[in-house]
C-alpha positions in Angstrom: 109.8 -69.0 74.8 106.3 -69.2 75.9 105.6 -67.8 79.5 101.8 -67.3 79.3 100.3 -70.0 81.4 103.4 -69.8 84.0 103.5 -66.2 84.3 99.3 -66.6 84.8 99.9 -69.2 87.4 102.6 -67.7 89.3 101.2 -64.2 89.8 97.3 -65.3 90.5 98.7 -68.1 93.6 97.1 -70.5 91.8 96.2 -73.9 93.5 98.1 -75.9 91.1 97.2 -79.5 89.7 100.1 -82.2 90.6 101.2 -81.9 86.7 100.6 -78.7 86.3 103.1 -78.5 89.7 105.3 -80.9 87.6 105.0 -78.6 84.6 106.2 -75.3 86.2 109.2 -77.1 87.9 110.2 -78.1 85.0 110.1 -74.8 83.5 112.3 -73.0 86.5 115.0 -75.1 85.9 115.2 -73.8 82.1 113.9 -70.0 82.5 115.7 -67.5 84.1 112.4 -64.6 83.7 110.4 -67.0 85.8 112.8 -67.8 88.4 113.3 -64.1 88.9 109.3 -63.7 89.0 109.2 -66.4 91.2 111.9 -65.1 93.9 110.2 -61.6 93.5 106.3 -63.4 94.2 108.6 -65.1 97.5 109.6 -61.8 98.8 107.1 -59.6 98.4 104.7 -62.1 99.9 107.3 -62.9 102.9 107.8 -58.8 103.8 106.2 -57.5 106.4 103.0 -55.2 106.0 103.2 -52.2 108.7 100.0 -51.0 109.6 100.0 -47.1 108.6 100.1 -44.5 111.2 96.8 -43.1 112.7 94.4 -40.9 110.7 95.9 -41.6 107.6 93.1 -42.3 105.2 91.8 -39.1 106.6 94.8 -37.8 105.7 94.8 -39.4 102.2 91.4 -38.2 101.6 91.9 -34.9 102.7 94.9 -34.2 100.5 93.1 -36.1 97.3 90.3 -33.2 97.7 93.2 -30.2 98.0 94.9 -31.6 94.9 91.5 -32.0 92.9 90.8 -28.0 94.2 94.2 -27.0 93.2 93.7 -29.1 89.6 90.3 -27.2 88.7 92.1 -23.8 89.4 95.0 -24.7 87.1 92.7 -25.8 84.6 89.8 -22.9 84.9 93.2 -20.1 84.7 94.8 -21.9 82.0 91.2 -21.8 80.3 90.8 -17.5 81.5 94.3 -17.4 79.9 93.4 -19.0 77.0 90.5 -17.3 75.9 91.6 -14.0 76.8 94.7 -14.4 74.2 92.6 -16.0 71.5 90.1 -12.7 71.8 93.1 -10.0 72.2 94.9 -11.8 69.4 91.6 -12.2 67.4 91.0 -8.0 68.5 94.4 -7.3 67.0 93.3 -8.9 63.5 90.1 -7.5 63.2 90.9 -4.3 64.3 92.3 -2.4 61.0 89.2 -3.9 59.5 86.8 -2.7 62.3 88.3 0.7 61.9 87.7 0.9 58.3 84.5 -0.5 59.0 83.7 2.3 61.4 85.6 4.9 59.5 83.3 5.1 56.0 79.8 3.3 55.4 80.2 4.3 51.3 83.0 2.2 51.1 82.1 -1.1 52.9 78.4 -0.7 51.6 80.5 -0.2 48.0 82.5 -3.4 48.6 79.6 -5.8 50.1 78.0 -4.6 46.4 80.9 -6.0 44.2 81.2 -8.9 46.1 77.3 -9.3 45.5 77.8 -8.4 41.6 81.3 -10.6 41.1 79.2 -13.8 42.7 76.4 -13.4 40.2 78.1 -13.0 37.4 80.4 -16.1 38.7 78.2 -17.8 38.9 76.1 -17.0 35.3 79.6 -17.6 34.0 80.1 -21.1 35.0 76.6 -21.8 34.0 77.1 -20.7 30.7 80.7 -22.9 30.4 78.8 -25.9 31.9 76.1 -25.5 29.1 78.7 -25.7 26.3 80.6 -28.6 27.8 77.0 -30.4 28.1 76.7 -29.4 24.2 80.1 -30.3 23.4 81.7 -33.7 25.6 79.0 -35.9 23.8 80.5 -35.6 20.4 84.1 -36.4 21.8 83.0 -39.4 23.2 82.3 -42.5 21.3 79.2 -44.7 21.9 80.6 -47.6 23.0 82.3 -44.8 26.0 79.1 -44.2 27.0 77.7 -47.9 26.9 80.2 -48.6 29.5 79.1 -45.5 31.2 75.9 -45.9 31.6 76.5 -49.7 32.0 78.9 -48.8 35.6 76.1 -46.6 36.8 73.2 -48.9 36.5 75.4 -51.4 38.0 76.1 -48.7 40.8 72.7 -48.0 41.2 71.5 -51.9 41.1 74.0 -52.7 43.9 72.6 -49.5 45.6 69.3 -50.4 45.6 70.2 -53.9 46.5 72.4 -52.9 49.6 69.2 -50.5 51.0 66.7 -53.4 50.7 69.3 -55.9 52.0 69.6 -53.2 55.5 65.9 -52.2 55.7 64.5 -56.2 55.6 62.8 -56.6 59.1 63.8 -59.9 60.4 60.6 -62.2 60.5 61.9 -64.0 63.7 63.7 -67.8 63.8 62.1 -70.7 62.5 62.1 -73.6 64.2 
């Protein structure tokens, strides 16, 4: 069942129309939700409002501040806490390689230079594979392979190119 414009027009005390007055009548004698809403609108609006005691926005205001105080010290401990485990835990992983580090220059200066050597020849390595493949795929792959091929890139490029001049146009203004 749709509640929408009842609901709306019970809970913004709506001046109603004489059939929109007719309408919601209607309604209350079918809907149990709205009833409910209704008798809950009645009450809250026929209870009485107690002025509050004295001082007590003061009050209010006063323990808002001491809460926002005592929030920013949670947070800045839980934040002292936090980095001080990340940098013991991170001390306590680094620290057998810190010591050997420290405990001979030969070796680490040794270790840094086959890293250095076992990245260049990597890297001549895959050059040299990527060279055969470039001599080799094309013989595997018939012609009409690399029609299409070259057919889906210039399309990709044509729509590329069409999509950039389509975004960069300047609009020349409305026409009248």
């Amino acid at each position: 069942m749709n509640h929408q414009p009842f609901e709306e027009w019970l809970l913004n005390d709506k001046n109603l129309t004489h059939t929109e007055r007719h309408e919601l009548d209607l309604h209350l004698r079918t809907c149990t939700h709205c009833t409910a809403l209704t008798a809950t609108g009645l009450a809250l609006r026929s209870a009485n409002v107690i002025a509050p005691a004295a001082g007590f926005s003061m009050r209010f205001q006063q323990r808002l501040a001491a809460q926002k105080v005592a929030e920013r010290r949670r947070k800045l401990w839980g934040m002292v806490v936090l980095v001080l485990g990340g940098v013991g835990l991170l001390g306590w992983l680094a620290t057998p390689i810190i010591y050997a580090f420290l405990a001979s220059p030969v070796e680490w200066i040794t270790v840094i230079i086959g890293y250095f050597l076992f990245a260049i020849t990597s890297l001549h390595a895959l050059t040299e594979v990527a060279a055969v493949l470039v001599r080799i795929v094309p013989d595997f792959i018939p012609p009409y392979v690399w029609m299409v091929l070259v057919s889906a890139l210039a399309g990709l490029g044509l729509l590329w190119i069409i999509s950039i001049w389509r975004f960069s146009r300047v609009p020349q203004g409305v026409s009248a």
